[in-house]
C-alpha positions as CSV (number, residue, x, y, z in Angstrom):
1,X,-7.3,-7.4,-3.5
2,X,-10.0,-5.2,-1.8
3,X,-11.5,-2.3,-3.8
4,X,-10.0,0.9,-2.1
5,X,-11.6,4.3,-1.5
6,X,-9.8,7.3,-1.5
7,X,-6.0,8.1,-0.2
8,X,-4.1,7.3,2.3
9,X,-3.0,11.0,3.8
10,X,-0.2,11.8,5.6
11,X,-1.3,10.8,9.1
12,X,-3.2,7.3,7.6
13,X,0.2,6.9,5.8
14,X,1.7,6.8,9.4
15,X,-0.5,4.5,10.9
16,X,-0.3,2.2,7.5
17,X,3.4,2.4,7.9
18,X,3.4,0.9,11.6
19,X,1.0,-1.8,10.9
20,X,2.9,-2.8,7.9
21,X,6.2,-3.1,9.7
22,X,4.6,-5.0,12.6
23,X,3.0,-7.7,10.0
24,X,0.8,-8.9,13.0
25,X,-2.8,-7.4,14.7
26,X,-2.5,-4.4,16.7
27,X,-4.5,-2.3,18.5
28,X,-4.9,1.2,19.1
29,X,-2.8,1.4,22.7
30,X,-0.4,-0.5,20.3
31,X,0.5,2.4,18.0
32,X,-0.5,5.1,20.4
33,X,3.8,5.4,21.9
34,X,4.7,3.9,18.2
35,X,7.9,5.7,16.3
36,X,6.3,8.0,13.9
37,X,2.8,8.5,16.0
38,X,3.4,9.4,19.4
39,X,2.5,12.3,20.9
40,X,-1.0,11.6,19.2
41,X,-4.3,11.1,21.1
42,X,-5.2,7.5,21.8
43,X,-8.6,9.0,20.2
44,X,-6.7,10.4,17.4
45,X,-5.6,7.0,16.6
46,X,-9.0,5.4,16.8
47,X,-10.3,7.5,14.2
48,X,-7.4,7.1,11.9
49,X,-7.8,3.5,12.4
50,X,-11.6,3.5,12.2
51,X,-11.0,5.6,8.4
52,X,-8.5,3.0,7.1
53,X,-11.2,0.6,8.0
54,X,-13.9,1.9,6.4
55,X,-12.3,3.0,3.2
56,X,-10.7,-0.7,3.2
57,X,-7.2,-0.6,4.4
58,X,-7.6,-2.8,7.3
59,X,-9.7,-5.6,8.5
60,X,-11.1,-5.5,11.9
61,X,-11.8,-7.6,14.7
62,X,-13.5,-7.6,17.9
63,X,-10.9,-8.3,20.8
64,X,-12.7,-7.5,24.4
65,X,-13.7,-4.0,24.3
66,X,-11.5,-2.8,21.7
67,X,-10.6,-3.9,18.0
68,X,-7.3,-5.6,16.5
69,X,-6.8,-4.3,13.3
70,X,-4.3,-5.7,10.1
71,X,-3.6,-4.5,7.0
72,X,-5.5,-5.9,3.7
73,X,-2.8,-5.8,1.5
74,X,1.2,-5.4,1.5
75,X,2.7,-2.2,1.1
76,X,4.0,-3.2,-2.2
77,X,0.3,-4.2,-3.4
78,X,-0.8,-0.5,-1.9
79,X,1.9,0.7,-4.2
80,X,1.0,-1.5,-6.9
81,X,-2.6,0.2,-7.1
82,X,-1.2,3.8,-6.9
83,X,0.9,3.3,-10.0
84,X,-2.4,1.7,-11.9
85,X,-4.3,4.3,-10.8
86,X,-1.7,7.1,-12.3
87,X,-2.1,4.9,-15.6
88,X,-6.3,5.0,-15.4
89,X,-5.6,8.7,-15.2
90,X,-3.8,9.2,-17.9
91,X,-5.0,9.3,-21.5
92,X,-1.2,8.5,-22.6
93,X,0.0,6.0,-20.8
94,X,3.2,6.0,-23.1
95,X,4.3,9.8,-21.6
96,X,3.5,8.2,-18.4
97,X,5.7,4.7,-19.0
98,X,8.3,7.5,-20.7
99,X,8.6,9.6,-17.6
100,X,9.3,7.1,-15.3
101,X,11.9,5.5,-17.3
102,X,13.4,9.0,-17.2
103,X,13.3,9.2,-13.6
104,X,14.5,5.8,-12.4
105,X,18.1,5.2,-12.1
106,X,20.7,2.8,-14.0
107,X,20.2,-0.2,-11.3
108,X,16.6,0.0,-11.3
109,X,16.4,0.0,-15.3
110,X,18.4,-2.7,-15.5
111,X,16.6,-4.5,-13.1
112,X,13.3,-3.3,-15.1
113,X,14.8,-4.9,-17.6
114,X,15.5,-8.0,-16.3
115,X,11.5,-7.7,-14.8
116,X,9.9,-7.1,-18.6
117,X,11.9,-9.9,-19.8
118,X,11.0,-12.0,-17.0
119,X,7.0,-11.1,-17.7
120,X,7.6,-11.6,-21.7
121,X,8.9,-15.3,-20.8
122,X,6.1,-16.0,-18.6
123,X,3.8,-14.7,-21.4
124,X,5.1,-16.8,-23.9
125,X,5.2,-20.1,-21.9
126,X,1.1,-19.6,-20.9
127,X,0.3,-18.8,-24.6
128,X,2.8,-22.5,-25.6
129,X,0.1,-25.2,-25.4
């Protein structure tokens, strides 16, 4: 997974969000009349583009005058670092685990549930020799 630098803000959220759905290369005139970012510059979008490259988003590509760009990770591996990143932050991780058990509700703690005992099993078979 790429190292990351900074985060995404509301308008690179945007633009993430439409690359994601698409799952393919686009290009700026691509997203410009997109759902969610129309009525923005085509310039606008460049340099949103041009910030999720350089702080590692997306990957970039030369394509005639212009650049394709896709995403470097899936939206659930973006989310995946964000929830890390709340644990590096904290200096008690157990408040944090505790607070979000709180939050969730009964279908996703069961299916948490299910998930922990799915990683515990998966544990156990790599430590059987």
């Amino acid at each position: 997974m790429p190292k990351l630098a900074g985060e995404l803000g509301p308008l690179e959220r945007s633009v993430m969000d439409q690359i994601w759905d698409r799952d393919d290369n686009v290009t700026v005139r691509d997203l410009v009349d997109a759902p969610g970012i129309s009525g923005l510059a085509y310039t606008t979008v460049m340099t949103v583009l041009d910030r999720l490259w350089q702080k590692g988003f997306v990957a970039r590509r030369r394509v005639g005058r212009a650049y394709a760009y896709r995403t470097r990770m899936t939206r659930e591996e973006y989310l995946s670092t964000l929830v890390g990143q709340v644990f590096a932050a904290s200096d008690d991780r157990r408040s944090v685990l505790l607070g979000f058990a709180r939050e969730i509700d009964g279908e996703d703690l069961t299916d948490l549930r299910k998930m922990i005992r799915d990683v515990e099993k998966a544990r156990a078979k790599k430590r059987t020799p």
